[in-house]
N, C-alpha and C positions, 0 to 999 in steps of 0.2 A: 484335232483340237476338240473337236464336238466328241468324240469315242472319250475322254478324257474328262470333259466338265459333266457326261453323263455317268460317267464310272464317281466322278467325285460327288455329283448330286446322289449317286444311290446309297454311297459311302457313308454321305452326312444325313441323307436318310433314316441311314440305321441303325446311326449311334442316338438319332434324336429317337426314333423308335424303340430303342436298349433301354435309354434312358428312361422313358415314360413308363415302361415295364416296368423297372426297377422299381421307379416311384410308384407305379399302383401293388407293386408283388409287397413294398415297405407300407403302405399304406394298408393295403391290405391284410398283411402280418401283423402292423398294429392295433389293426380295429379289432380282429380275433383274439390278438392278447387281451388287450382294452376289455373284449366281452366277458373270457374267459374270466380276469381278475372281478371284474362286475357281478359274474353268476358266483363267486366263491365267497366275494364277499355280501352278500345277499341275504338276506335273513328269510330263513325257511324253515316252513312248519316242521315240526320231529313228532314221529311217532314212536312207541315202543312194541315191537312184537315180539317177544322169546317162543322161543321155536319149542313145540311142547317136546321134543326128542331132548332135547338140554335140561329139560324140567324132569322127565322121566329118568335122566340119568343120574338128576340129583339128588333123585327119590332114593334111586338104586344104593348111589354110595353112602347116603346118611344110613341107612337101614343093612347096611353090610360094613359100620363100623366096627375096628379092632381098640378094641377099650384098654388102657394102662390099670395098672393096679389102684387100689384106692390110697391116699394120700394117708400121711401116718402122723398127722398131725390133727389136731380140733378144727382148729382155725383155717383162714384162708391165706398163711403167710409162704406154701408151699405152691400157692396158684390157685386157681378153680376148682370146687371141689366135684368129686368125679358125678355126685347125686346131682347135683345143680346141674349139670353139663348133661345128665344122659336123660334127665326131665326134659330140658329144651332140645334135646335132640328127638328124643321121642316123639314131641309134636309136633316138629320141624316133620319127623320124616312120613307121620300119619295125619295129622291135621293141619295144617298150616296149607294159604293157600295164596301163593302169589299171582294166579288168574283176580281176584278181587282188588289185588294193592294194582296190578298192573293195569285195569282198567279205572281206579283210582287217576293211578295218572292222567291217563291218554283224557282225560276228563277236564284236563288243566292247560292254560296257552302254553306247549311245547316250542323249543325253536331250536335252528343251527346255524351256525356262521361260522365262516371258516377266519380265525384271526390268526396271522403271522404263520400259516402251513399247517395250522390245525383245527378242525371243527371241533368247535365250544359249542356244548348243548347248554342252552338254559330254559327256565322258565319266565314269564315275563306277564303281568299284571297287573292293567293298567284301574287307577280306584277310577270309581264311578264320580268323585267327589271333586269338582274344581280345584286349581292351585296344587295336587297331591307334591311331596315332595318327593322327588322319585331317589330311590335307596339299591342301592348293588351290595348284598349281603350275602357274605364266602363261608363257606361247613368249613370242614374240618375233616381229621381221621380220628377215631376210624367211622367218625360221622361222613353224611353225604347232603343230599339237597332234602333227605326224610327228616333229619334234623328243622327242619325248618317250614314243613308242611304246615303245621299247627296253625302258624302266626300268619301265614298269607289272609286270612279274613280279618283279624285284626287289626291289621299295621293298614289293607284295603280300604278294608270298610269299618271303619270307626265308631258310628253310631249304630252298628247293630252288635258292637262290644262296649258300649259304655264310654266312647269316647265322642268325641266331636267333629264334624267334619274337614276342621284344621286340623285333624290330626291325620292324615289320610296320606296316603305314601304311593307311591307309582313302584309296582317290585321287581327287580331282575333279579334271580336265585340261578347264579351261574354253576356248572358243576368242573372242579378244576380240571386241567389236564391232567390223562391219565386216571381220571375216578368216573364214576358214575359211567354215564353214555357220550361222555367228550371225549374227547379223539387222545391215543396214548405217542406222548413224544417217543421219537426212534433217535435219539441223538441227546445230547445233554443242552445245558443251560435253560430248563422250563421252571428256575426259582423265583422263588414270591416278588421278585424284581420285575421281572418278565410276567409273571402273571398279575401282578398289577399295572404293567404298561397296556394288557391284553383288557383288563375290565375297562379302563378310558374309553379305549378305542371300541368296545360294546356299549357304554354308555351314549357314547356319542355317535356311534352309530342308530341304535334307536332312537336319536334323535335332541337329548336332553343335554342341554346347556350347561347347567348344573343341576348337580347332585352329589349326596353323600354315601357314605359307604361303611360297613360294619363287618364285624365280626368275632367269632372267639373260636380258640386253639388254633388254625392254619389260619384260619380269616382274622384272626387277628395281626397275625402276622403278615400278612398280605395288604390288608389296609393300614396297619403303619408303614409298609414298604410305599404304600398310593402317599402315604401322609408325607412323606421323605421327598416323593417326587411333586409334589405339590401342582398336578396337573390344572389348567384353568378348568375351572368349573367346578372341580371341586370343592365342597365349603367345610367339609369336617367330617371327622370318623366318632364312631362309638368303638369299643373295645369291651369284651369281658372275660379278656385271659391278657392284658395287660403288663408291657414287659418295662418295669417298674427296678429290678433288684439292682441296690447300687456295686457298684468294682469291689470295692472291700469285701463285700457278702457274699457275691461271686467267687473270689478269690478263696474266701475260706469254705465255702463249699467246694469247691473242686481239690482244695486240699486236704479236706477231711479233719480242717480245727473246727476249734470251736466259738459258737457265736462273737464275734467283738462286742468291747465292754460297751456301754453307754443306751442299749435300744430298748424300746419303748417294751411296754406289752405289745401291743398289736404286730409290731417288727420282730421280737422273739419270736411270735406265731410263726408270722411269716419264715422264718429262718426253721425253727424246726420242721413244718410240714415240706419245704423245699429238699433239708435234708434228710430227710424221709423218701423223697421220690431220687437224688443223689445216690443213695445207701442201697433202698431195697425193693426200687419202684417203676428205674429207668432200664431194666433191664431191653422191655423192649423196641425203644425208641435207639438203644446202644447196638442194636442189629441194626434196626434198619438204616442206623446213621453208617454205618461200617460195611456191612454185609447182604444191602437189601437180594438182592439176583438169588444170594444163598437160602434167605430164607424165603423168597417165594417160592422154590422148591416144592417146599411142602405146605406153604398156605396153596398153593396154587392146585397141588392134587389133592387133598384132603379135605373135605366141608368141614369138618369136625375139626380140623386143626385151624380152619378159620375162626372159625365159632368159639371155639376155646379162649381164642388169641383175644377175640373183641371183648367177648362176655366178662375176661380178666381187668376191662380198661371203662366196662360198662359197672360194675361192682363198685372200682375204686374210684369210679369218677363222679356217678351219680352221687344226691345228697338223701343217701338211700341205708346207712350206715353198713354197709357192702353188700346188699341186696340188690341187683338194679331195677328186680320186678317189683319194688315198691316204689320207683318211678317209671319206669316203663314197661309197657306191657310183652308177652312173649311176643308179638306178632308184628309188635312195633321193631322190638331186637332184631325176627328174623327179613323182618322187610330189606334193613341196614345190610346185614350181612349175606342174606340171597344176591342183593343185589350186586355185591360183591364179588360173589361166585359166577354171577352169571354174565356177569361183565369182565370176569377174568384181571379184574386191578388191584389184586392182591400185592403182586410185585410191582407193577405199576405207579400205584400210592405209594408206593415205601422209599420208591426212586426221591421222591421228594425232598426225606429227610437226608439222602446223601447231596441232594443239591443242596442244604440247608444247616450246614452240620455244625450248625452255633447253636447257644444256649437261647431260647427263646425270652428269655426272662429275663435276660442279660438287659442293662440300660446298653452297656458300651458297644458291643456288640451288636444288637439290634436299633440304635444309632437313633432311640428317642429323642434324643436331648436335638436332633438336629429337626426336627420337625414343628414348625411356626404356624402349620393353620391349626386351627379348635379342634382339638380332643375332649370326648366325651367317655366315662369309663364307669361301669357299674362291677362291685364284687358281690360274688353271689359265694355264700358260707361253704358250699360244695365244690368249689374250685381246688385245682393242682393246690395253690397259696392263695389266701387273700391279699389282695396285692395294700400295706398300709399307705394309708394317706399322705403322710410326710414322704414316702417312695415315691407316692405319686405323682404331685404337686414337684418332685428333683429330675422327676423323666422327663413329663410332658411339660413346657412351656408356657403352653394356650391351652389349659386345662380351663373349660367352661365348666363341666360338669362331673360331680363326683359323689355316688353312693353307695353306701352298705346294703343288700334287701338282708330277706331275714330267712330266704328258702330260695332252692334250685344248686344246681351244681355246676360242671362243663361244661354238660348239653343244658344250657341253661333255656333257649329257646323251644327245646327238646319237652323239658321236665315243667317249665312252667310259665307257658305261652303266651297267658295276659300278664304275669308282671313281666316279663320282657318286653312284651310291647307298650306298657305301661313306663318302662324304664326308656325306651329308644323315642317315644312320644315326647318325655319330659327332657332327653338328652338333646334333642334337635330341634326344639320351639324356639330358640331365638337365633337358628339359620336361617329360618324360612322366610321369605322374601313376600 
């Protein structure tokens, strides 16, 4: 009997012993998950270094271009003309010096977070000035976060731009997946749906309660995707590439009639410059929405057929009357498109438009009419379309704010830095709390 309650006390011993293991081996597994998720979601410094062997190379290939014939037209309706193209390449591959932009940078609060399995690099810029209202403002393509340099002391610091210290902004300049120095998704579904789920959750990861959000070409799209999901905290969007076009207008752009009877002048406008980028403008948005993998091919090995690509989308975008060196400077271009190369998100970026392969401008489509908090939109004369007011006022709902300027183009923040922040001052003074 005793051989027996001693075999059964060692018995239950052991299971209570099993037991306590398991619970410290589960405990213990989840505290190193627990860390594990903690260090990824963590916000940490970024630096930039490019490795000068990567810069050397890109010297190499700029300066060992194979140049196409010259174009047999005047105009630029054949693409980029080959003088323009082998000027900026010229500099690109003897003077141009990304050692200065790239310590540029690292000069400015870099960071990384890893959201939803990918690190998001951004910038982040807290104003000096009480109450700032804090802003999460998205680039674009074939823009990036250099798009947006300009305006970080402005939209900051207010009163050494001529503004006031209510007008002071708290900034995150996030750079999307797959562009810049964020992390490139390896699997689908990273569309402006998800990449506005991802701004919330960096928002409110650094901290802020609420905040507004902005932007134009992708970031516009992106922050009416945030408008749609109407997260708490958010109080309203700016826009200035505004997807206003109503069904009918759509509809005969895609079919190739012609304008419906009854529109204004300003919606004429709009309708022809639409059908202009339709006809003989959208060629390369019709790649990348169809083809992207294809064509990174060769943006991906060629500088010069990067360069080409953008410089085509920098001409016709700026409000530059197809010069884009009479708004932006060579260095400024090649900052854009170095960065590009030396990040390798040629094909990366383009995956976007296959996640996204609606009409940006579309009301229906892009699903304005379903968004209830405050929209703020400014048209600048150099945009795709000016988007008309009566369009505008049938998209958005809770349109607070709505104006014409009189100069800047796509890269609106790009080309003309204080009336942009001039415009995003006056478009969010009656959120601020």
């Amino acid at each position: 009997m005793k051989t027996i309650l001693k075999n059964k006390n060692s018995f239950l011993t052991a299971i209570a012993t099993g037991i306590f293991m398991l619970i410290a081996a589960t405990g213990f597994a989840q505290k190193n998950q627990a860390k594990a998720t903690n260090e990824a979601e963590a916000i940490r410094p970024y630096h930039i270094s490019i490795s000068q062997e990567a810069l050397t190379d890109l010297r190499t290939r700029v300066n060992a271009t194979r140049w196409p014939d010259k174009e047999t037209v005047t105009d630029q309706s054949q693409g980029v003309k080959l003088q323009q193209i082998q000027n900026l390449v010229q500099y690109w591959g003897t003077t141009y010096d990304w050692r200065k932009t790239e310590a540029k940078l690292n000069a400015l609060p870099q960071f990384v977070t890893n959201i939803d399995g990918l690190d998001i690099q951004f910038i982040h810029i807290k104003s000096k000035h009480k109450n700032a209202l804090p802003l999460v403002i998205t680039h674009g393509w074939p823009g990036s976060f250099f798009e947006l340099l300009k305006v970080i002391g402005p939209l900051t610091d207010p009163t050494a731009y001529g503004g006031k210290a209510e007008d002071a902004f708290d900034l995150v300049i996030p750079s999307m997946p797959g562009y810049g120095f964020s992390e490139k998704p390896t699997g689908t579904g990273w569309g402006p749906e998800k990449i506005g789920n991802a701004w919330d959750v960096l928002m409110k990861r650094l901290g802020y309660k609420n905040y507004v959000s902005q932007g134009g070409d992708w970031g516009s799209v992106i922050a009416d995707a945030m408008a749609r999901q109407a997260p708490q905290g958010l109080l309203g969007i700016h826009v200035n590439m505004p997807a206003t076009v109503p069904a009918d207008i759509a509809k005969a752009l895609k079919d190739g009639d012609p304008a419906p009877a009854g529109l204004s002048v300003k919606e004429k406008a709009a309708f022809v410059s639409l059908n202009k980028l339709y006809t003989r403008g959208g060629g390369y948005a019709g790649m990348m929405v169809t083809r992207p993998q294809t064509l990174g091919y060769g943006l991906t090995d060629s500088p010069v057929g990067l360069a080409s690509f953008f410089l085509d989308k920098f001409n016709e975008w700026t409000y530059s009357g197809g010069n884009a060196e009479k708004s932006l400077t060579k260095d400024e271009m090649l900052d854009d498109i170095t960065l590009y190369w030396l990040t390798n998100t040629a094909n990366s970026s383009a995956q976007l438009y296959w996640e996204n392969n609606t009409n940006n401008f579309n009301v229906v489509e892009q699903k304005t009419n379903d968004i209830k908090i405050p929209v703020a939109v400014t048209v600048f004369p150099g945009e795709i379309y000016q988007a008309p007011k009566s369009w505008t006022e049938k998209s958005y709902k809770n349109l607070i704010y709505f104006n014409e300027v009189s100069k800047g183009g796509h890269f609106a923040s790009w080309e003309e830095p204080q009336l942009f922040t001039e415009e995003l001052r006056a478009a969010f003074k009656s959120l601020r709390k």
